[in-house]
N, CA, C and O atoms as CSV, one atom per row, in Angstrom:
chain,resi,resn,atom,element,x,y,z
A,1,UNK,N,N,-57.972,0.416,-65.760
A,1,UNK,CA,C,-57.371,-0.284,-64.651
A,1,UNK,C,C,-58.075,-1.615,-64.438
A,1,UNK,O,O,-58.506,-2.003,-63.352
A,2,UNK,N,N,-58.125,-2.081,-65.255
A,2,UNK,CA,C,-59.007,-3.677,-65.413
A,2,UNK,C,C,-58.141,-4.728,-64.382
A,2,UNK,O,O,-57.045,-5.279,-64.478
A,3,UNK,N,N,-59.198,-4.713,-63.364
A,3,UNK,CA,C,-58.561,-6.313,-62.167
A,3,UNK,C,C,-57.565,-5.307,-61.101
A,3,UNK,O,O,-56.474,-5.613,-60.619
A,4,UNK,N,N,-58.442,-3.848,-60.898
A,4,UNK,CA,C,-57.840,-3.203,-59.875
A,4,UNK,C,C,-58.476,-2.260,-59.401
A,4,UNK,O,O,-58.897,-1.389,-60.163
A,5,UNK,N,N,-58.726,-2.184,-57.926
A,5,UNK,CA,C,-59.596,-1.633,-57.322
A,5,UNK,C,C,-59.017,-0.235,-56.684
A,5,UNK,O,O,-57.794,-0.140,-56.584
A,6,UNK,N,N,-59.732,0.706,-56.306
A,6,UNK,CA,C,-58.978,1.955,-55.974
A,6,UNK,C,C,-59.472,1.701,-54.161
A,6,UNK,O,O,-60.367,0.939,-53.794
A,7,UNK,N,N,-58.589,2.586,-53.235
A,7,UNK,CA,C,-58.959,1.851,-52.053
A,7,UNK,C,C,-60.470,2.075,-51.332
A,7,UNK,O,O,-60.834,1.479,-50.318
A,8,UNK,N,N,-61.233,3.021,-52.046
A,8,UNK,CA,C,-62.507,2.942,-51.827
A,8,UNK,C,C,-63.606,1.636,-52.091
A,8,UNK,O,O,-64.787,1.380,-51.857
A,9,UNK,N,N,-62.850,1.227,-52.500
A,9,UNK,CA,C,-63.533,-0.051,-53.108
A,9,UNK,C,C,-63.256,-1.325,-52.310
A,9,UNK,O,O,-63.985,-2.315,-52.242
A,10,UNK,N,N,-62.004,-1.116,-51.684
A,10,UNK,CA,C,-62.050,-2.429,-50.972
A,10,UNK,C,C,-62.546,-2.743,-49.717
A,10,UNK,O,O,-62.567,-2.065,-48.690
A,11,UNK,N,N,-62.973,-3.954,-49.959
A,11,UNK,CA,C,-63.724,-4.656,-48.474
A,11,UNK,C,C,-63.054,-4.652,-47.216
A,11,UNK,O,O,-61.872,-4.893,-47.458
A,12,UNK,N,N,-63.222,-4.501,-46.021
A,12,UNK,CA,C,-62.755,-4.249,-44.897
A,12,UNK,C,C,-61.526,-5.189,-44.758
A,12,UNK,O,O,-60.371,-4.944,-44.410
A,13,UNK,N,N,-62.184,-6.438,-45.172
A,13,UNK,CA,C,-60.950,-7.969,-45.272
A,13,UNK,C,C,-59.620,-7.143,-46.202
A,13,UNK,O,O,-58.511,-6.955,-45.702
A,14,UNK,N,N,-59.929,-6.786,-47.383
A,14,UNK,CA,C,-58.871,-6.383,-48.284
A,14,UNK,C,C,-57.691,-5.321,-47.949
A,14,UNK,O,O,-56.474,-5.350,-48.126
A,15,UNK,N,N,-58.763,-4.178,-47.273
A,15,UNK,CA,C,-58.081,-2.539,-46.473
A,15,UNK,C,C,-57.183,-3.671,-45.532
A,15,UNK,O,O,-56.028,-3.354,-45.817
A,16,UNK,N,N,-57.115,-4.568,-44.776
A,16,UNK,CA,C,-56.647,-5.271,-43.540
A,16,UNK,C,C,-55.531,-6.197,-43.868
A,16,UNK,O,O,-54.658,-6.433,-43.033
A,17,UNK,N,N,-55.525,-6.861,-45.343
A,17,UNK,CA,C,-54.574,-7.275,-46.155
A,17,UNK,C,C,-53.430,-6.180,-46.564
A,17,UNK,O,O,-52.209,-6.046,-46.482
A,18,UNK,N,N,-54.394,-5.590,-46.978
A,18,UNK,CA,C,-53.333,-4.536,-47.894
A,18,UNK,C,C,-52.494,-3.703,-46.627
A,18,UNK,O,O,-51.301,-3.415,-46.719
A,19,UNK,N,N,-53.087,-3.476,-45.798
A,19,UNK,CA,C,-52.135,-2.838,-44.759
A,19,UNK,C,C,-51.327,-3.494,-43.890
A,19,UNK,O,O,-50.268,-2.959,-43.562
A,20,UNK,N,N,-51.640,-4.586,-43.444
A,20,UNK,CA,C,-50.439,-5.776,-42.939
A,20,UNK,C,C,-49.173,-6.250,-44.431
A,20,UNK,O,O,-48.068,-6.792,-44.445
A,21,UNK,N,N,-49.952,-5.774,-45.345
A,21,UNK,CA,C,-48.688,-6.095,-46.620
A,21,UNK,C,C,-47.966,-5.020,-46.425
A,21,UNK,O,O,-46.792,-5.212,-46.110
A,22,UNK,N,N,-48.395,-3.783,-46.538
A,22,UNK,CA,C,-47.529,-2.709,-46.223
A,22,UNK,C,C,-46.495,-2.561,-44.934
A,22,UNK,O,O,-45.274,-2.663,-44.811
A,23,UNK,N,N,-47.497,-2.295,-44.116
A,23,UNK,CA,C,-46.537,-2.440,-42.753
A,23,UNK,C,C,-45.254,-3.777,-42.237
A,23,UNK,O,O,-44.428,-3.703,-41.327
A,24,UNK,N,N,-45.495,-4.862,-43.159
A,24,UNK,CA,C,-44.148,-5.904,-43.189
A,24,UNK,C,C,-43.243,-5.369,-44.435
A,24,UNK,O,O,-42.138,-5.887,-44.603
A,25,UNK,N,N,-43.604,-4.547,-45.133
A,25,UNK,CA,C,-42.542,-3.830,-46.201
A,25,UNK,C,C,-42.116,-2.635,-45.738
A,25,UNK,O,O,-41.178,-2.132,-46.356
A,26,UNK,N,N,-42.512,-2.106,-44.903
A,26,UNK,CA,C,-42.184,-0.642,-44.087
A,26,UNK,C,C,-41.291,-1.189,-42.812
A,26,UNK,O,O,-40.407,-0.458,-42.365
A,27,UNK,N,N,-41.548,-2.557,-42.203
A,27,UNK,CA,C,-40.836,-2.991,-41.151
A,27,UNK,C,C,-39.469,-3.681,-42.283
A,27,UNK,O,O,-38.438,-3.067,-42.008
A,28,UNK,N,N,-39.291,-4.398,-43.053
A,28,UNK,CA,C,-38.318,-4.801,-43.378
A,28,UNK,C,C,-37.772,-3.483,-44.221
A,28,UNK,O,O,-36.576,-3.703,-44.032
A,29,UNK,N,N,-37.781,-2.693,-44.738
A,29,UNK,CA,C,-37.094,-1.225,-45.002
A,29,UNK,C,C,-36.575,-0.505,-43.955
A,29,UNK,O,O,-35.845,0.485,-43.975
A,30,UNK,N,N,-37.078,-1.168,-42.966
A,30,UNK,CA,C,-36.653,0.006,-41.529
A,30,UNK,C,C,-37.710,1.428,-41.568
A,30,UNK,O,O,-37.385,2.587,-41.307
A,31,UNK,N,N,-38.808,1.006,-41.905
A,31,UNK,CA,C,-39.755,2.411,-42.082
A,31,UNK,C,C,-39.838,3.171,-42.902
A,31,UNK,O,O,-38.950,3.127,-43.753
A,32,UNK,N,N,-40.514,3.828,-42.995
A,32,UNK,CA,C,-40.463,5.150,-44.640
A,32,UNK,C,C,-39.426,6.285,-43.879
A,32,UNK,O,O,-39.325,6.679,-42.717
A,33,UNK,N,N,-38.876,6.524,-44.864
A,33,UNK,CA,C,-37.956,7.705,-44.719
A,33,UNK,C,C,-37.779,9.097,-44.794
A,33,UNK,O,O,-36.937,9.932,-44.464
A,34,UNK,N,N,-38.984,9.043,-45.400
A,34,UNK,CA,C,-39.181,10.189,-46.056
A,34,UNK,C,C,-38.361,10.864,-47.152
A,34,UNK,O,O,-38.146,12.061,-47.338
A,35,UNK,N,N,-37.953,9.773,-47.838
A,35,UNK,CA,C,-37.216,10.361,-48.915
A,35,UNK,C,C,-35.916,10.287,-48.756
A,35,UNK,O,O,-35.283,10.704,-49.726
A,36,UNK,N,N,-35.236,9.865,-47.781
A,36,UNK,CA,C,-33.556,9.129,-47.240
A,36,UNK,C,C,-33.190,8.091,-47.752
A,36,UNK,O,O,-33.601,7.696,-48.843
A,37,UNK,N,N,-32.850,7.849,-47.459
A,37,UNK,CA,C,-31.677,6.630,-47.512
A,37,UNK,C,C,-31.293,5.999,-45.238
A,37,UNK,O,O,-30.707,5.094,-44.644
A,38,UNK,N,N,-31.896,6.909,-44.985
A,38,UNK,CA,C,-31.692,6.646,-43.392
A,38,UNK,C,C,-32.543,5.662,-42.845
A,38,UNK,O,O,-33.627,5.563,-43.419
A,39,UNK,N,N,-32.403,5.132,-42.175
A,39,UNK,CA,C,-33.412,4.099,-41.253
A,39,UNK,C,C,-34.156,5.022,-40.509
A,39,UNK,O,O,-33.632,5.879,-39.797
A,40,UNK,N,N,-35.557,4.849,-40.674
A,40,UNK,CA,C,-36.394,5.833,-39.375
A,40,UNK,C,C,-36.298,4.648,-38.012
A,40,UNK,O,O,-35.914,3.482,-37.917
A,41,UNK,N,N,-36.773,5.492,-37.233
A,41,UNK,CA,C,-37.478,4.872,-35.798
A,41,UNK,C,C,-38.378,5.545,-35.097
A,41,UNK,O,O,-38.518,6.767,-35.147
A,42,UNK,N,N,-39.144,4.637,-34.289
A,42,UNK,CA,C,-40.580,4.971,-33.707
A,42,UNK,C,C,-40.143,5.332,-32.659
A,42,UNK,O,O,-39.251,4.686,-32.109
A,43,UNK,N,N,-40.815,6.792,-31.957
A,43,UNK,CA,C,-40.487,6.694,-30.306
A,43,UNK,C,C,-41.641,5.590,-29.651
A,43,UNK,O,O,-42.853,5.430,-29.789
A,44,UNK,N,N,-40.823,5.092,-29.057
A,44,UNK,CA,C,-41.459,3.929,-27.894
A,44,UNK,C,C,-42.266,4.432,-26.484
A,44,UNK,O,O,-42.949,3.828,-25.656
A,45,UNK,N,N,-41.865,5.767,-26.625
A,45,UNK,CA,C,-42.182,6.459,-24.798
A,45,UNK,C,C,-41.463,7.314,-25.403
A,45,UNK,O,O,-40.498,7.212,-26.161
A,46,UNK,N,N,-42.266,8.505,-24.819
A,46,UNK,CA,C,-42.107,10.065,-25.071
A,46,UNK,C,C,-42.974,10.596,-23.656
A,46,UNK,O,O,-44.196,10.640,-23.513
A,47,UNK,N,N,-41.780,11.021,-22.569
A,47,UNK,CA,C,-42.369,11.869,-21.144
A,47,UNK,C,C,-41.707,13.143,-21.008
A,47,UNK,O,O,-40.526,13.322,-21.306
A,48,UNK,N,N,-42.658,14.224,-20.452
A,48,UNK,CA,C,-42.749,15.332,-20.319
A,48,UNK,C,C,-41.592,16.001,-21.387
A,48,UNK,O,O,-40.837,16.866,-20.944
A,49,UNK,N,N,-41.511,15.674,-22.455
A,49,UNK,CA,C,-41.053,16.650,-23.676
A,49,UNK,C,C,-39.206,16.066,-23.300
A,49,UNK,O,O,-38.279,16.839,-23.542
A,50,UNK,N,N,-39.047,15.191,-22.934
A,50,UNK,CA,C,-37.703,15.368,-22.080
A,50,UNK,C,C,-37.172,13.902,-22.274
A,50,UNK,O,O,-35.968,13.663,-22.180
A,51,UNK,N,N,-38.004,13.025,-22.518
A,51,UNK,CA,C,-37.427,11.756,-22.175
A,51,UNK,C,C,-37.953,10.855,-22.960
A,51,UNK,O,O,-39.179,10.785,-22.877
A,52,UNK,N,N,-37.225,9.827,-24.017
A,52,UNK,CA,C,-37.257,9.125,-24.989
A,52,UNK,C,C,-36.876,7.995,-25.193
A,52,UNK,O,O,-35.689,7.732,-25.001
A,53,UNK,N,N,-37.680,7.112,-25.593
A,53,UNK,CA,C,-37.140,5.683,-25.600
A,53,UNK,C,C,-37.362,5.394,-27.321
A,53,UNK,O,O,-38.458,5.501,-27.871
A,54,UNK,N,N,-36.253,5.061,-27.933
A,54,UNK,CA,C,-36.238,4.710,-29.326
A,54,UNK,C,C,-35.229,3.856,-29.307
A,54,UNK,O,O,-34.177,3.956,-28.676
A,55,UNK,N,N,-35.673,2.783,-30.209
A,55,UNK,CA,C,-35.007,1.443,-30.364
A,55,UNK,C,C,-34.450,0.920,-29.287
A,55,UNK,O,O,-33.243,0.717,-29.159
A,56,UNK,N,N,-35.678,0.577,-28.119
A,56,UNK,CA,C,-35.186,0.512,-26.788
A,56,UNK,C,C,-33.798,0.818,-26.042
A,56,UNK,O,O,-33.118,0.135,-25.276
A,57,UNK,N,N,-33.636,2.177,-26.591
A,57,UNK,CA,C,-32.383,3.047,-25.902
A,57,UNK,C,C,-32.727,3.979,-25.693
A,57,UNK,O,O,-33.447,4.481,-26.556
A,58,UNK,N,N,-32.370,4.970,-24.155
A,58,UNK,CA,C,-33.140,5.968,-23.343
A,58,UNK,C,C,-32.532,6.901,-23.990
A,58,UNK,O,O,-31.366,6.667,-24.307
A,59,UNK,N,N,-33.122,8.189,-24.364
A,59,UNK,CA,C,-32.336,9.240,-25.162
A,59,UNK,C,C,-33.042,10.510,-23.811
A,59,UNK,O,O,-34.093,10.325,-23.198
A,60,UNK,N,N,-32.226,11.582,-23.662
A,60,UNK,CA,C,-32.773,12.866,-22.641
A,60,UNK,C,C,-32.795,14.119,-23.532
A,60,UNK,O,O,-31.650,14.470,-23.816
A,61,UNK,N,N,-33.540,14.724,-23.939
A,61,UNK,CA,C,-33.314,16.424,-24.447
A,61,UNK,C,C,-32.729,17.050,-23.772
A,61,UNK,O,O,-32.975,17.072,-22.566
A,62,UNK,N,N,-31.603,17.884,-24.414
A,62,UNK,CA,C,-30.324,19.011,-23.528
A,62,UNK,C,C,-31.516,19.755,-23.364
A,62,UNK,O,O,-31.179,20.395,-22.368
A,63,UNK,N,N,-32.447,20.065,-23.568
A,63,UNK,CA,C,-33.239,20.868,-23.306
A,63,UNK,C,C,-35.086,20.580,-23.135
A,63,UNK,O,O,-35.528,20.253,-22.033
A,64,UNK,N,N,-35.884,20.723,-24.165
A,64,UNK,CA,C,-36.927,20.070,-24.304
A,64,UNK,C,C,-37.666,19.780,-25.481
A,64,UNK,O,O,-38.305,20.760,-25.865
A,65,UNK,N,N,-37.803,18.717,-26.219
A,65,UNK,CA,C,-38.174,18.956,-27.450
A,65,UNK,C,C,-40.242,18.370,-27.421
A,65,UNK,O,O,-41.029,17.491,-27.070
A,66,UNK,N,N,-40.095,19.748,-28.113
A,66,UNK,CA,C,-42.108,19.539,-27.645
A,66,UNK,C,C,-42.707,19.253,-28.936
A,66,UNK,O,O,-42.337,19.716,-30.014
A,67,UNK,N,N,-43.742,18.383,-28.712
A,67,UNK,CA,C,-44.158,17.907,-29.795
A,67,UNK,C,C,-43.528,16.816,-30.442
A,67,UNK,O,O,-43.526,16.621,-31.658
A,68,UNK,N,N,-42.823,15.891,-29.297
A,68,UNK,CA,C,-42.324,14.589,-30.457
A,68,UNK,C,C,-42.896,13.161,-29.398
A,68,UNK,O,O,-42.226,12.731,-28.459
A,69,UNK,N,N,-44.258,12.598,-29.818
A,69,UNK,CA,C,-45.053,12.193,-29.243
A,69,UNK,C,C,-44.692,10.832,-29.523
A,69,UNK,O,O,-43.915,10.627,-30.455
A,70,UNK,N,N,-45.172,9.805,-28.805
A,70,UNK,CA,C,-44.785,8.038,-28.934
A,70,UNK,C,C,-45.849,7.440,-30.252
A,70,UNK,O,O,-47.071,7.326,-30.345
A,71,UNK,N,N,-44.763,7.158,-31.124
A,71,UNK,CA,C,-45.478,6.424,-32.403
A,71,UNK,C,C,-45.085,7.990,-33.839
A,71,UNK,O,O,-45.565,8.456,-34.872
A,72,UNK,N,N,-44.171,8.146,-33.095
A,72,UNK,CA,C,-43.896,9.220,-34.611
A,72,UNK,C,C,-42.255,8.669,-34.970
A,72,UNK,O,O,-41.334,8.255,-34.267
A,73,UNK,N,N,-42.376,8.827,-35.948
A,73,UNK,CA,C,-41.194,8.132,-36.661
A,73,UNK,C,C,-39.647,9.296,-36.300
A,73,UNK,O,O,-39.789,10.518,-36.276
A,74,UNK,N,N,-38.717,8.834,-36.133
A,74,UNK,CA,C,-37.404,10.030,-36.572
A,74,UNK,C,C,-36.502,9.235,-37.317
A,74,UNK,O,O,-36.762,8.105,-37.728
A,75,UNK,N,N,-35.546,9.780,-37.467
A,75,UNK,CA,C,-34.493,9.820,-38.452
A,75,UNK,C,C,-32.692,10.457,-37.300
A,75,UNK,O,O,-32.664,11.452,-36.577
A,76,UNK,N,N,-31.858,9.769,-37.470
A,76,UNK,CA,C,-30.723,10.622,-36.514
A,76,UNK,C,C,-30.181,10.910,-37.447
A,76,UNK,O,O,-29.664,10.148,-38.265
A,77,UNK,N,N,-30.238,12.601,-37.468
A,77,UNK,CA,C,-29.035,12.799,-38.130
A,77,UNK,C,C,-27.311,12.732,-38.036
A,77,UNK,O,O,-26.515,12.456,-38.933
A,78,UNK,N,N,-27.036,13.118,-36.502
A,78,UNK,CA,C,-26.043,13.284,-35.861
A,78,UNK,C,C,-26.642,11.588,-34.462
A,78,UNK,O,O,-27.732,11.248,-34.002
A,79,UNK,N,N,-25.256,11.058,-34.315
A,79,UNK,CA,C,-25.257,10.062,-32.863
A,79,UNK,C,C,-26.027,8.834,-33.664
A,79,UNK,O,O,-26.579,8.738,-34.760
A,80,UNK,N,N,-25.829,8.126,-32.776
A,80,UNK,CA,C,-26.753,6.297,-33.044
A,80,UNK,C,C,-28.144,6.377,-32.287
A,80,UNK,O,O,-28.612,7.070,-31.384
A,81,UNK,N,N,-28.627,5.220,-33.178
A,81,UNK,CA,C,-30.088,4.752,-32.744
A,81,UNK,C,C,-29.807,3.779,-31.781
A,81,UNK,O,O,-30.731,3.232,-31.179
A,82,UNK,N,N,-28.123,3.380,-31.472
A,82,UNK,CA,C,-28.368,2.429,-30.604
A,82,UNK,C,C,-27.532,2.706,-29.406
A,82,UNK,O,O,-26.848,1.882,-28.799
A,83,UNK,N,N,-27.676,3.974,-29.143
A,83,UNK,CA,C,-27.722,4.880,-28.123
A,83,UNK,C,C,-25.763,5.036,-27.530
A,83,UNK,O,O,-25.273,5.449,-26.479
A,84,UNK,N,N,-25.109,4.456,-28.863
A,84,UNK,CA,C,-23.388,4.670,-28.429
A,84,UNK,C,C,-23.501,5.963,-28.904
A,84,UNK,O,O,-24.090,6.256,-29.945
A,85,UNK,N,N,-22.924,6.778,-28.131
A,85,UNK,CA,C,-23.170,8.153,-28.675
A,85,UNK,C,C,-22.968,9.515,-26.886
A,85,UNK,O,O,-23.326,9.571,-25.710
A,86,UNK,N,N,-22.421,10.052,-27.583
A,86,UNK,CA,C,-22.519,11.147,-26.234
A,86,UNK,C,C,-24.219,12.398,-26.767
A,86,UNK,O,O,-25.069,12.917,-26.043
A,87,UNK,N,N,-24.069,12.421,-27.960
A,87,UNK,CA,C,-25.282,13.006,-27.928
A,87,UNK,C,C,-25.788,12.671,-29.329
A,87,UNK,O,O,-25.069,11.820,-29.853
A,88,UNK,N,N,-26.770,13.063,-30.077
A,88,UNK,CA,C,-27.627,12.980,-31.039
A,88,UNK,C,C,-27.999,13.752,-31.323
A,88,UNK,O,O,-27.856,14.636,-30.478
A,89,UNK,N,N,-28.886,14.288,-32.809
A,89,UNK,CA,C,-29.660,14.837,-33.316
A,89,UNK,C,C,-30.984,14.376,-34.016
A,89,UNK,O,O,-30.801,14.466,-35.230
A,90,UNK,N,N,-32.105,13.967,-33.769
A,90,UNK,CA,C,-33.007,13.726,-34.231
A,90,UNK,C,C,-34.138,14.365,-34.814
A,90,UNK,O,O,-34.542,15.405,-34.295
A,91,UNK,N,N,-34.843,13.786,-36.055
A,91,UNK,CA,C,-35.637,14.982,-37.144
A,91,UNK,C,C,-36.872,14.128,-37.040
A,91,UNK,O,O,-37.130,12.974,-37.383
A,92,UNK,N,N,-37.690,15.295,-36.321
A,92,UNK,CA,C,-39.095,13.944,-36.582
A,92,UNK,C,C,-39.550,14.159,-37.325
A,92,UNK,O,O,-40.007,15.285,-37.523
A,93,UNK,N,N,-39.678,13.030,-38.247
A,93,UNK,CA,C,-40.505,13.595,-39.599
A,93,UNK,C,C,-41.589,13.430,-40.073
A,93,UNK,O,O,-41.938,13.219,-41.234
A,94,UNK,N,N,-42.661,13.621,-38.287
A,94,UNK,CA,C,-44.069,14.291,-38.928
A,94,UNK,C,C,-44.342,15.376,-38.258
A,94,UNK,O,O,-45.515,15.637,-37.991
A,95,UNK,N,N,-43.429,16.106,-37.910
A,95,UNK,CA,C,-43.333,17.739,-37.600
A,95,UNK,C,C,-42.027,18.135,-38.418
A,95,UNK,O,O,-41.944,19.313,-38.766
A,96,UNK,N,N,-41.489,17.679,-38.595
A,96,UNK,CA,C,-40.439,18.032,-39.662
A,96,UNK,C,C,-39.059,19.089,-38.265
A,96,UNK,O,O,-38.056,19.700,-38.635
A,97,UNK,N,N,-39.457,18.970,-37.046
A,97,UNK,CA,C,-38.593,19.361,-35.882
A,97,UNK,C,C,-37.724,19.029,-35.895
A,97,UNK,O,O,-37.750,17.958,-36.502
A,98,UNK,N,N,-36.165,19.404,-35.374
A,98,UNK,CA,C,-34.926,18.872,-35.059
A,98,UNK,C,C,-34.698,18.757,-33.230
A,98,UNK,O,O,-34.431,19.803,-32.639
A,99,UNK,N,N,-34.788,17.807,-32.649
A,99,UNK,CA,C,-34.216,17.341,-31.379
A,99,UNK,C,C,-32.893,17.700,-30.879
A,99,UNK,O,O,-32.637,18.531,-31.751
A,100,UNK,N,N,-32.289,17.699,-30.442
A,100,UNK,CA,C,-31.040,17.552,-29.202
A,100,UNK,C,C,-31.343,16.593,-28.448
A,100,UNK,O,O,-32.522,16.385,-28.162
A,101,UNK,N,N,-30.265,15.765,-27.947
A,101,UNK,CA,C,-30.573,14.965,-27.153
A,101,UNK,C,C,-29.284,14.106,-26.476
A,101,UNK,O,O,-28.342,13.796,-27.206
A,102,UNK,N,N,-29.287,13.766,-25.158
A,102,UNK,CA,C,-28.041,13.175,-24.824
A,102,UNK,C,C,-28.487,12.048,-24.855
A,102,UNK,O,O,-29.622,11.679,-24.554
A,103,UNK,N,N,-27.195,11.157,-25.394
A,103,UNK,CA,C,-27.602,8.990,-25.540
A,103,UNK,C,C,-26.975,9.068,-24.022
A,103,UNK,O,O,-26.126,9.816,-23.537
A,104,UNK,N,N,-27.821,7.877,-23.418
A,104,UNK,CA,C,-27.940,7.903,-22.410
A,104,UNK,C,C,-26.804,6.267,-22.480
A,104,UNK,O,O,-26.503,5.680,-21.441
C-alpha cells in the first residue's frame, strides 16, 4: 500500500480532513443507507418516545416508538419525509426498529 496510510496512522489534522470529506459525500448522497437506494434522515428532536422532528417536519407515534433517539438516521418506508402524508413508516437503521407514525 505504498503512499497510504491506514487510519491509525493519521495525524489528528488528517482523521479531521478525512471526515469532513466523508460527511460532504454522505450529505450530498442524502446519508448512508444502509444498503438502499432510499434517502436516510436524521431525527432532529426525539421527545418522550412520541414526538419527532425529521427533515424539519413534526412526525407523532400512533403509539410509542422507544429507542429512536436525535441524531440516528431512518429511512421511510411507507409516507414522506416531507411530512405530506396521513401516516408513515419509519426503519431506524441503527436499531434496525420499525416506527408508526402520524405526518403531522
Amino acid at each position: 500500500m505504498a503512499g497510504r496510510k491506514k487510519i491509525e496512522q493519521l495525524s489528528h489534522e488528517e482523521l479531521q480532513e478525512a471526515l469532513a470529506v466523508h460527511k460532504a459525500i454522505e450529505r450530498q448522497r442524502g446519508g448512508s443507507s444502509g444498503g438502499t437506494s432510499r434517502p436516510t434522515y436524521e431525527i432532529e428532536v426525539s421527545h418522550n418516545d412520541e414526538l419527532f422532528i425529521i427533515n424539519g417536519e413534526k412526525f407523532e407515534a400512533k403509539t410509542y416508538c422507544f429507542n429512536m433517539e436525535e441524531g440516528d438516521r431512518v429511512i421511510f418506508l411507507d409516507g414522506s419525509a416531507l411530512g405530506a402524508c396521513a401516516t408513515a413508516t419509519l426503519l431506524n437503521l441503527r436499531t434496525k426498529d420499525k416506527c408508526e407514525v402520524w405526518c403531522e
